[in-house]
C-alpha positions as CSV (number, residue, x, y, z in Angstrom):
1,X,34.4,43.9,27.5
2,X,31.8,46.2,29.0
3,X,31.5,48.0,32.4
4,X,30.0,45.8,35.2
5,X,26.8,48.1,35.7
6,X,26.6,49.0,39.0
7,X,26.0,52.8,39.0
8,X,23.4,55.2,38.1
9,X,24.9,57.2,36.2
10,X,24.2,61.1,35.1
11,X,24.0,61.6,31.7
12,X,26.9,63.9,32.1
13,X,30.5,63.5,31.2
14,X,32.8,65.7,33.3
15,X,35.9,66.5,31.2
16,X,37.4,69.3,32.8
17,X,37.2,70.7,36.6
18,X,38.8,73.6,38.2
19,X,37.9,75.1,41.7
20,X,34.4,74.6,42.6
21,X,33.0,74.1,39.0
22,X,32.9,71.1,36.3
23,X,32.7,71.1,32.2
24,X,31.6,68.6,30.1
25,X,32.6,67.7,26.4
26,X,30.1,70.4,24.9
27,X,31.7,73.0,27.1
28,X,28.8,73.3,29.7
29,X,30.0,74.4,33.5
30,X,28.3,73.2,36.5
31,X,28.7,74.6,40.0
32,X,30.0,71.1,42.5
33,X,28.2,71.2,45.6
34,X,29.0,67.9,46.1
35,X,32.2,67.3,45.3
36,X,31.8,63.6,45.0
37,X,30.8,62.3,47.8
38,X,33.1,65.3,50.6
39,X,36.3,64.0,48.2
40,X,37.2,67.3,46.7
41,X,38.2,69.0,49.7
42,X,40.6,72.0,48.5
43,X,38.6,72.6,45.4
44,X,39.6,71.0,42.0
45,X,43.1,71.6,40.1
46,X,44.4,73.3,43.7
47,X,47.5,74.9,41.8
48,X,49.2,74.2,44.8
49,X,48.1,70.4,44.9
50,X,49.2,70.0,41.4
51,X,52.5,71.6,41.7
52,X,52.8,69.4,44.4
53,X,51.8,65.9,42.6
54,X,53.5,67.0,39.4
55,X,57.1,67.2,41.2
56,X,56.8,64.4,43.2
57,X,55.9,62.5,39.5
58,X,59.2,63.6,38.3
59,X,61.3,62.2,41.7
60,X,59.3,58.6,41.8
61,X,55.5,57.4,42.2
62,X,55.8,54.2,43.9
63,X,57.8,51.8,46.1
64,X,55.9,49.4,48.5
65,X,56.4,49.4,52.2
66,X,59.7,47.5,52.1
67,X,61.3,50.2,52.3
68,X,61.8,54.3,54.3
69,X,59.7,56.5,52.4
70,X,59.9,60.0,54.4
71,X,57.1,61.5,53.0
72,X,54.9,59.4,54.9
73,X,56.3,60.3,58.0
74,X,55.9,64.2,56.9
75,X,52.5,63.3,56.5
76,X,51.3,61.7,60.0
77,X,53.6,64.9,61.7
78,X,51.5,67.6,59.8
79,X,48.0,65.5,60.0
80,X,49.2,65.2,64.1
81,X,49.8,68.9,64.3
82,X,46.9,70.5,62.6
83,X,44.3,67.7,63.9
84,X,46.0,67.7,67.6
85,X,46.6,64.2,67.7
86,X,50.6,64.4,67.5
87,X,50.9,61.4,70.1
88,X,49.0,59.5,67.9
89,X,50.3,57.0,65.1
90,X,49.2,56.5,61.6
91,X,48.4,53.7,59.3
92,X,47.8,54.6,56.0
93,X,45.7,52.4,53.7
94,X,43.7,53.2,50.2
95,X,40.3,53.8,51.3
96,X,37.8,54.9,54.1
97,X,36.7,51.0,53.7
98,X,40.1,50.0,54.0
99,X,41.1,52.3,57.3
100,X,37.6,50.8,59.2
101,X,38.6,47.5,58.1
102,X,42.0,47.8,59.6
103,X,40.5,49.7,63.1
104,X,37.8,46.7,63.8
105,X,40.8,44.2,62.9
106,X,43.1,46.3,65.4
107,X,40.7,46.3,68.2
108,X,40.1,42.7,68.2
109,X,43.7,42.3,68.1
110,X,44.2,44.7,71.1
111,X,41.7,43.5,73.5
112,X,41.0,39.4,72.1
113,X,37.0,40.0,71.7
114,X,35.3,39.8,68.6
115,X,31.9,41.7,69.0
116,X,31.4,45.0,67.3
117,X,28.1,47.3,68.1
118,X,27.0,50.1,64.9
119,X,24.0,51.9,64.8
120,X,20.9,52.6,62.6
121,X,21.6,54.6,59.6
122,X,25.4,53.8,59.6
123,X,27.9,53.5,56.4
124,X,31.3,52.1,56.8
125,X,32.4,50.8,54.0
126,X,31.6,47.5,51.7
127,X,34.9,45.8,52.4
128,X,33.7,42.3,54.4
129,X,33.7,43.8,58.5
130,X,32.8,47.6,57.0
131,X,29.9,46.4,55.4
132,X,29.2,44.0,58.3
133,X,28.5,47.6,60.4
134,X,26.8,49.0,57.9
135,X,23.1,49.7,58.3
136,X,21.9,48.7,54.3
137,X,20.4,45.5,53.6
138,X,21.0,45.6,49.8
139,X,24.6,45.7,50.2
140,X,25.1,43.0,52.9
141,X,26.1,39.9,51.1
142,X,25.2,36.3,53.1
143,X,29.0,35.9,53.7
144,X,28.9,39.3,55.2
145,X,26.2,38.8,58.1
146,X,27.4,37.3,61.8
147,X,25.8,37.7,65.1
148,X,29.1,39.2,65.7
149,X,28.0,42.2,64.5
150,X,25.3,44.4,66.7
151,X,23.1,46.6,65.4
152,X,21.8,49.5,68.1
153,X,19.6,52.9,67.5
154,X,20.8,56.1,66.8
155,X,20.9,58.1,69.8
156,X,19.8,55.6,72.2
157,X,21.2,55.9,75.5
158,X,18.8,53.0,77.1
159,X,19.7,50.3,74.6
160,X,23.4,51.2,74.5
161,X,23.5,50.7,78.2
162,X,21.7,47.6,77.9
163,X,23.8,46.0,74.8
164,X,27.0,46.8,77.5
165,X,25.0,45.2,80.2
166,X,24.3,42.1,79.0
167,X,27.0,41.7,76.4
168,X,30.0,43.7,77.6
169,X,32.6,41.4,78.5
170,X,32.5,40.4,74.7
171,X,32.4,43.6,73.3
172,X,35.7,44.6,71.3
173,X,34.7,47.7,69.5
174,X,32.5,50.5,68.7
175,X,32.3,52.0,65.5
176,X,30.7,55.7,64.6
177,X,30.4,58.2,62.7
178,X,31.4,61.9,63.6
179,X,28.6,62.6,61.4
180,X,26.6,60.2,59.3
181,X,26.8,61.2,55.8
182,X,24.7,58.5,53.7
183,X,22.6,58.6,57.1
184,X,21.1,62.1,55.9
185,X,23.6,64.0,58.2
186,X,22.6,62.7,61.4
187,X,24.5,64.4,64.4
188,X,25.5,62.4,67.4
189,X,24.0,63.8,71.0
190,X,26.8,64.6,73.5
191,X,25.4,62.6,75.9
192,X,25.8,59.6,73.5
193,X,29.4,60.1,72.6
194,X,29.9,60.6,76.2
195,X,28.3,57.2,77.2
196,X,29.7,55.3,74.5
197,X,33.3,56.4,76.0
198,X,32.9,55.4,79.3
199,X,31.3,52.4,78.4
200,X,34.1,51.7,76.3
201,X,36.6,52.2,79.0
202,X,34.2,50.2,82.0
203,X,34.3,47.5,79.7
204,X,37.9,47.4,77.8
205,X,36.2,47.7,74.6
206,X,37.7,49.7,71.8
207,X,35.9,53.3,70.5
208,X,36.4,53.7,66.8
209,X,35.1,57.3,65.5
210,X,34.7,57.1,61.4
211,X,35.7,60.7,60.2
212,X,35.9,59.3,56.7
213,X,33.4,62.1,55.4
214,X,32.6,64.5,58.3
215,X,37.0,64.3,59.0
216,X,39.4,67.0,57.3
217,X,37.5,70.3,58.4
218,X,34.2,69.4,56.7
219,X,32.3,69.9,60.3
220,X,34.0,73.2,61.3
221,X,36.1,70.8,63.4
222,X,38.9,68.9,62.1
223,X,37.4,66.1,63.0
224,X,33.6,66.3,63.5
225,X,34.1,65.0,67.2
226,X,36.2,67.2,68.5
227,X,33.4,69.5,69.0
228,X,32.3,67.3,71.9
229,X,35.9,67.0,73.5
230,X,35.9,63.0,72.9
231,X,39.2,61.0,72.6
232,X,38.3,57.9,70.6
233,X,40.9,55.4,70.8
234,X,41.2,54.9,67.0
235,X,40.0,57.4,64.1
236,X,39.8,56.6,60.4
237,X,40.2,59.0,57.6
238,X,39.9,58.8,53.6
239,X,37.8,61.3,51.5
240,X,38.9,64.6,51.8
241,X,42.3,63.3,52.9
242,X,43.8,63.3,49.0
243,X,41.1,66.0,47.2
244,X,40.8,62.9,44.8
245,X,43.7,60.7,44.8
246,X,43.1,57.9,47.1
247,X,44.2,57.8,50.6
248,X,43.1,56.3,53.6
249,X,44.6,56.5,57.3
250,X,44.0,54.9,60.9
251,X,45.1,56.9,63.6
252,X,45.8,55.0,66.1
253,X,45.5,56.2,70.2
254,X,50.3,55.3,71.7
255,X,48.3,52.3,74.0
256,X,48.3,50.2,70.9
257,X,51.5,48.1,70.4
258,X,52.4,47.6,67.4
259,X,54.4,44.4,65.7
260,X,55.5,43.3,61.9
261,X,52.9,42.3,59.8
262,X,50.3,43.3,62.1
263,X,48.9,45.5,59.4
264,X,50.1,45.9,55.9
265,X,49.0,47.0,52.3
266,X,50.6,47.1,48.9
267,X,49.6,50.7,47.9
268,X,48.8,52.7,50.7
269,X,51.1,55.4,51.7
270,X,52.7,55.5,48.4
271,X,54.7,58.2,47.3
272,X,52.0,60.4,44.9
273,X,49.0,59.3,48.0
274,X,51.7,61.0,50.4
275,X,52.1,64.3,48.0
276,X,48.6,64.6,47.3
277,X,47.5,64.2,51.3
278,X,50.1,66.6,52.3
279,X,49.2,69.3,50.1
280,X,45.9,68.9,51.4
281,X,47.0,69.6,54.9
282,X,48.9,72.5,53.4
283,X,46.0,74.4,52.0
284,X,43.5,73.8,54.8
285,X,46.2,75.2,57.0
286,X,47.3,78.3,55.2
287,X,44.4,79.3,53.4
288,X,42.4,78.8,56.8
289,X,39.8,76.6,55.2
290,X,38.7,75.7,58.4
291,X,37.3,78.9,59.2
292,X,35.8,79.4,55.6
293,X,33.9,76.4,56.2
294,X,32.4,77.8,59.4
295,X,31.4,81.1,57.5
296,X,30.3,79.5,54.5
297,X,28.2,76.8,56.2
298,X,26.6,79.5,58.3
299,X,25.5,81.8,55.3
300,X,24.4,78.9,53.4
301,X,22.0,78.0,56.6
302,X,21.0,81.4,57.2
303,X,20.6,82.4,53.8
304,X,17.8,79.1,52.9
305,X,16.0,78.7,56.4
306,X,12.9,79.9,54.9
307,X,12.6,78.5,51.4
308,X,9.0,77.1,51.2
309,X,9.3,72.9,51.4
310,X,12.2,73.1,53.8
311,X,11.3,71.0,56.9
312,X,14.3,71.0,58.5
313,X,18.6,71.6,58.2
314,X,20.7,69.4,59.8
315,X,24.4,71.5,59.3
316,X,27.5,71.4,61.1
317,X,30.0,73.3,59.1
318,X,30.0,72.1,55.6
319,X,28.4,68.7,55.7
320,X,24.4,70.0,55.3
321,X,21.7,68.1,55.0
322,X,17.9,70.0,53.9
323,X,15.0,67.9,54.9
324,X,12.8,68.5,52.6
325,X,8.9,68.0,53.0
326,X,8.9,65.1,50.0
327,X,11.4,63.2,48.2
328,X,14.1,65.4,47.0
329,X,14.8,63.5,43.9
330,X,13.3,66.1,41.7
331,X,14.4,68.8,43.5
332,X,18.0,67.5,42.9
333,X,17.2,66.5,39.0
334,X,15.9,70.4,38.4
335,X,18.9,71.4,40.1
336,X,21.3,68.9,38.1
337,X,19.6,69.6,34.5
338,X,17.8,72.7,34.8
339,X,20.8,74.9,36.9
340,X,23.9,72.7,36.5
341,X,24.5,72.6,39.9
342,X,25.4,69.0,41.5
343,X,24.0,68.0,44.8
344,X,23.7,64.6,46.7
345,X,21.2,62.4,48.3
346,X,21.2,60.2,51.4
347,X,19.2,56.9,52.7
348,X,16.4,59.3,53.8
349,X,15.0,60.1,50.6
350,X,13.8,63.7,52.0
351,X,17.3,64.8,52.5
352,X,19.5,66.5,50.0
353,X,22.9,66.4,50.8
354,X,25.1,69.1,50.4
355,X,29.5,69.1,50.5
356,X,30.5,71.3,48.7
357,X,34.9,72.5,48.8
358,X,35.9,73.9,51.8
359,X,36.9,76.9,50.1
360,X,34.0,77.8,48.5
361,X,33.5,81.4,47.8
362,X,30.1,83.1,48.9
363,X,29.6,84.4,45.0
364,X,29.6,80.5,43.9
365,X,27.1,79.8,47.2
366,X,24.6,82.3,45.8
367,X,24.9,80.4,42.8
368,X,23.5,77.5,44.3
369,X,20.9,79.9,46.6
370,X,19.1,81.4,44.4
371,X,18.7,78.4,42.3
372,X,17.8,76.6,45.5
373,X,15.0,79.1,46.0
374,X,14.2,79.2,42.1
375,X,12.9,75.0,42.4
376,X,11.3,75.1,45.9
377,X,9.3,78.1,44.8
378,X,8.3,76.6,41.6
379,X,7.2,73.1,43.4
């Protein structure tokens, strides 16, 4: 049997990872400013996240949701503390895909309407309703498309107002990013969130922030909304949620009722997903990665806002996007092959992508500076 080829794949074979850097089988290091996809969160091989996964291996790995597993409900009281949503409850799942799944499902639930509105440049997910408010084409099977699902524009206050207008009473849910990742880290105005609230409230419709990859710190914020003071009604979480072991989670605003069988998984919240989650929470809180990302981010920004071929940089915290005056494809190959250094992409081909650990050290930023500075100058 062979791999169903679906990847591009690097003609590199990780073997080894520890803190902010990667080996392969020859030995070679590379420098992770990507840490695929904003998963690696606390750096790779935490010592205190293995410790952590390593004793709860020895007690038991898995039960399903038959039965009390405490370590779940340690979880949703540390995530509730340190994100500030302790009157919130959580539903844990296996995936971002998973948790938006679950909040589009919950809010037509909650309020009987089956509309949802997404906006240009949006990814959610490729489960059947993520991908459904997911702004890519390619990835949108026919079984996957319904006038159900309403596509609006970035930013625009006019058409948003218009969409509620005409089509409000219908309306069940808005979904968002904090931040869109894939979308070339594409910020959110204020005055959009803001609108996009009260609309939500005029019209008994449900406001679903996706915090999947600008959630857990990556923004500066705990969750990349909270810089604007908005209360969503529902917020999903996955990437940086278990540094690599998967994990999803809905938090969900008290006003939701919940009932047996309402939701339900076979994996999520199992007993190694809970270890590896709260660890997470553990480091972010007591090695104050939260502030390291601001001062990191900042540096990083500061430190490249001149390079020659650099249009524009689109930053909050540690999500960082560089707009680049032409396709950053070779920019990110010379970076990959010719200064091990890994960096991502997004739909706007001009935009490299950079997440790198949220405790990243400034030596190990240079790193990826000056080699930043070494490619642009040599374009």
């Amino acid at each position: 049997m062979n791999l169903f080829n679906v990847y591009p794949l690097f003609n590199i074979n990780p073997v080894k990872a520890q803190g902010s850097f990667l080996w392969n089988e020859k030995g070679e290091k590379y420098l992770d400013f990507y840490g695929g996809h904003a998963v690696i969160s606390i750096g790779h091989n935490h010592p205190y996240y293995q410790s952590k996964l390593k004793d709860q291996l020895e007690k038991i790995s898995f039960y399903s949701n038959s039965v009390q597993n405490n370590l779940q409900i340690e979880l949703a009281q540390k995530l509730g503390e340190i994100s500030g949503y302790e009157e919130y409850n959580l539903f844990l799942c296996n995936s971002g895909a998973e948790a938006n799944e679950n909040a589009i499902k919950l809010a037509s639930f909650h309020n009987g309407k089956s509309k949802v509105l997404y906006f240009s440049g949006s990814f959610h997910g490729r489960t059947s309703a993520a991908v459904s408010v997911t702004d890519n084409p390619k990835i949108v099977a026919p079984v996957n498309y319904s006038e159900r699902f309403i596509k609006l524009e970035w930013n625009d206050l006019k058409q948003l107002e218009e969409i509620f207008k005409t089509q409000g009473n219908d309306i069940s849910s808005v979904i968002i990013e904090g931040i869109q990742g894939v979308g070339g880290i594409m910020i959110p105005t204020a005055g959009f969130l803001f609108k996009i609230k009260e609309l939500c409230e005029e019209y008994n419709a449900v406001l679903i922030l996706d915090e999947v990859q600008s959630g857990y710190g990556r923004s500066g914020y705990f969750f990349a909304h909270q810089e604007f003071g908005i209360q969503p009604d529902i917020i999903t979480t996955a990437k940086g949620m278990g540094n690599g072991f998967p994990i999803g989670g809905v938090l969900i605003h008290p006003k939701f009722e919940a009932s047996n069988g309402l939701l339900g998984t076979t994996f999520g919240g199992n007993h190694l997903a809970c270890a590896a989650a709260i660890a997470v929470l553990d480091v972010i809180k007591n090695e104050n990665l939260i502030g390291n990302t601001l001062e990191m981010g900042g540096y990083i920004e500061n430190e490249i806002k001149d390079f020659p071929h650099i249009r524009s940089i689109r930053r909050k915290g540690l999500m960082i996007g560089i707009e680049l005056d032409r396709d950053c494809a070779e920019v990110r190959k010379s970076l990959l092959y010719d200064h091990f250094i890994f960096t991502g992409n997004s739909n706007d081909k001009a935009v490299l992508r950079i997440l790198p650990a949220l405790n990243i050290k400034k030596e190990e930023t240079d790193i990826f500076i000056n080699a930043l500075k070494t490619v642009l100058e040599e374009i």
